[in-house]
C-alpha positions as CSV (number, residue, x, y, z in Angstrom):
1,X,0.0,0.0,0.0
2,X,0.9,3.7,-0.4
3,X,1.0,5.2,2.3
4,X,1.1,8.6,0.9
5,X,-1.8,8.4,-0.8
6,X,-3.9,6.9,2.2
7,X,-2.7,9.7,4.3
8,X,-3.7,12.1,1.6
9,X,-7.3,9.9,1.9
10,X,-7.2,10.6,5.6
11,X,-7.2,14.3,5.0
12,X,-10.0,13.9,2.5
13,X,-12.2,11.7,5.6
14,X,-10.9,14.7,8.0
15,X,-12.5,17.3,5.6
16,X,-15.8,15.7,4.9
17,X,-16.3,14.9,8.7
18,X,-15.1,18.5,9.7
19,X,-17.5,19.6,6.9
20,X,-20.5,17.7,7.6
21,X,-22.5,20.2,9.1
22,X,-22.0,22.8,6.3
23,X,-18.9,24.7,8.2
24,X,-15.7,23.9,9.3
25,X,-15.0,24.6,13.0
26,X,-11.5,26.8,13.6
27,X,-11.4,23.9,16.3
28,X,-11.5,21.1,13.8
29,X,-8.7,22.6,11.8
30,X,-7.0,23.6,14.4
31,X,-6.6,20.1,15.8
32,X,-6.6,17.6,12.4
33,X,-2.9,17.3,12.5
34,X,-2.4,16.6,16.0
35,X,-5.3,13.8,16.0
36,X,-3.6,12.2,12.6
37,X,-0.2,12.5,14.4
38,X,-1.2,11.1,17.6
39,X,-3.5,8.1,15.4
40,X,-0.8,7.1,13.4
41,X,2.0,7.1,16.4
42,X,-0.4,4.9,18.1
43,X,-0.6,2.9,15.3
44,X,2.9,1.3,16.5
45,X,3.6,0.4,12.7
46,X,6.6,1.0,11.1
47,X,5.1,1.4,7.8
48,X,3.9,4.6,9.2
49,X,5.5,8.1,9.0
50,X,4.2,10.5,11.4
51,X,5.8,13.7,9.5
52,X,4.4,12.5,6.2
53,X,0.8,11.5,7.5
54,X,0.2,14.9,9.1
55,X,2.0,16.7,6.3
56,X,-0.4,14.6,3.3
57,X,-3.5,14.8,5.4
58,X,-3.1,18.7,6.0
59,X,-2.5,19.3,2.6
60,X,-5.6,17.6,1.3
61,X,-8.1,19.1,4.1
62,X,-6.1,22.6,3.2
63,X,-6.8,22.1,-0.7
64,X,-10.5,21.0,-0.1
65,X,-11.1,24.1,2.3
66,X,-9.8,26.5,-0.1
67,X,-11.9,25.1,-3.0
68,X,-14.9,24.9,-0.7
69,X,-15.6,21.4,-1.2
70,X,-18.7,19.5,0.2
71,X,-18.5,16.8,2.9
72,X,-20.3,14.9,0.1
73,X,-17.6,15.2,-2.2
74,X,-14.9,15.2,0.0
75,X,-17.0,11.7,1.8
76,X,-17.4,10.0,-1.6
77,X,-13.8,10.7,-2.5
78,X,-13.2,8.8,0.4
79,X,-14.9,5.8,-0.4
80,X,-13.7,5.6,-3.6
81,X,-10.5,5.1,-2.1
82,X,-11.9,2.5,0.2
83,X,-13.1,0.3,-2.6
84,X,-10.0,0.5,-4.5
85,X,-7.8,-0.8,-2.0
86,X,-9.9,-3.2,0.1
87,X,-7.4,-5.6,0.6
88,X,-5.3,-2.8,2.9
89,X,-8.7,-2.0,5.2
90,X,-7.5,-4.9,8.1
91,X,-9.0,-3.7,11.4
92,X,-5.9,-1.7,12.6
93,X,-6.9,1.1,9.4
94,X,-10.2,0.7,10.2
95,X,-9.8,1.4,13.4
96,X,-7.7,4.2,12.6
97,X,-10.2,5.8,10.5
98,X,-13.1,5.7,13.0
99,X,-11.0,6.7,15.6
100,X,-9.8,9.5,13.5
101,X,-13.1,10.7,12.5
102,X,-14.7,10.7,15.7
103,X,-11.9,12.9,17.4
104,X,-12.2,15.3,14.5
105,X,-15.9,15.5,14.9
106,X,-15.9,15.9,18.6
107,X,-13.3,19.0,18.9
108,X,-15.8,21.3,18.3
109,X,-19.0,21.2,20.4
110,X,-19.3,17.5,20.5
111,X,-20.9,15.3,17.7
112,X,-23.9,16.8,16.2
113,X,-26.1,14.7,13.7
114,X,-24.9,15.2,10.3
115,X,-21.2,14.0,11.8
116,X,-22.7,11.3,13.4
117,X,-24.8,9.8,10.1
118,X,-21.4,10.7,8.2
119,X,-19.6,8.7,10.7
120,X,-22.0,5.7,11.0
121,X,-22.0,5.4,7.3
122,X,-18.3,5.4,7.7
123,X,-18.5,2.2,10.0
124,X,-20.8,0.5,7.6
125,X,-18.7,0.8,4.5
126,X,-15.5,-0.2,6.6
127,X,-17.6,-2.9,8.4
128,X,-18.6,-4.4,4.9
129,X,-14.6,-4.9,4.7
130,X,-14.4,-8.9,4.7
């Protein structure tokens, strides 16, 4: 697997989930690197590059901020990935991604409905992962 282009992904799951309710929270911006960071040190893999996660994810959320992107889009760009790469999705990335989205959703106010939904269909489409 590339891992550059996963954490890329990762930015593009941040940004629909920070998205979700139509506006992204200074709080949710403000802490999407340090929740990839943290995820992907806990990971405990040494496929994993903390620098180059955070660095890939930011970039992506950045470019979809600036060109106003839907959580839609950003969501379905997402799972696009997902289905191209099955075979990667064990539990650990699963795992990963849930973790990450929840954190993300909860740094600003709590989780409000339209992160939720986002974030259950999330755990179908992951859970659908043989």
């Amino acid at each position: 697997m590339d891992y550059s282009v996963f954490y890329t992904e990762l930015g593009r799951l941040s940004y629909a989930i920070a998205r979700a309710d139509g506006i992204v929270q200074t709080e949710e911006v403000d802490k999407i690197c340090e929740f990839i960071g943290q995820e992907i040190e806990s990971t405990g893999s040494e496929d994993h590059n903390r620098r180059e996660a955070v660095f890939g994810a930011a970039t992506e959320f950045n470019k979809l901020r600036k060109n106003n992107a839907s959580a839609r889009e950003a969501f379905t760009g997402f799972t696009g990935y997902v289905d191209l790469n099955l075979q990667a999705f064990d539990l650990r990335m699963k795992n990963l991604c849930i973790r990450i989205a929840m954190r993300i959703a909860s740094a600003s106010e709590g989780v409000n409905e339209t992160e939720s939904a986002l974030i259950s269909k999330l755990k179908k489409k992951l859970d659908a992962i043989n």
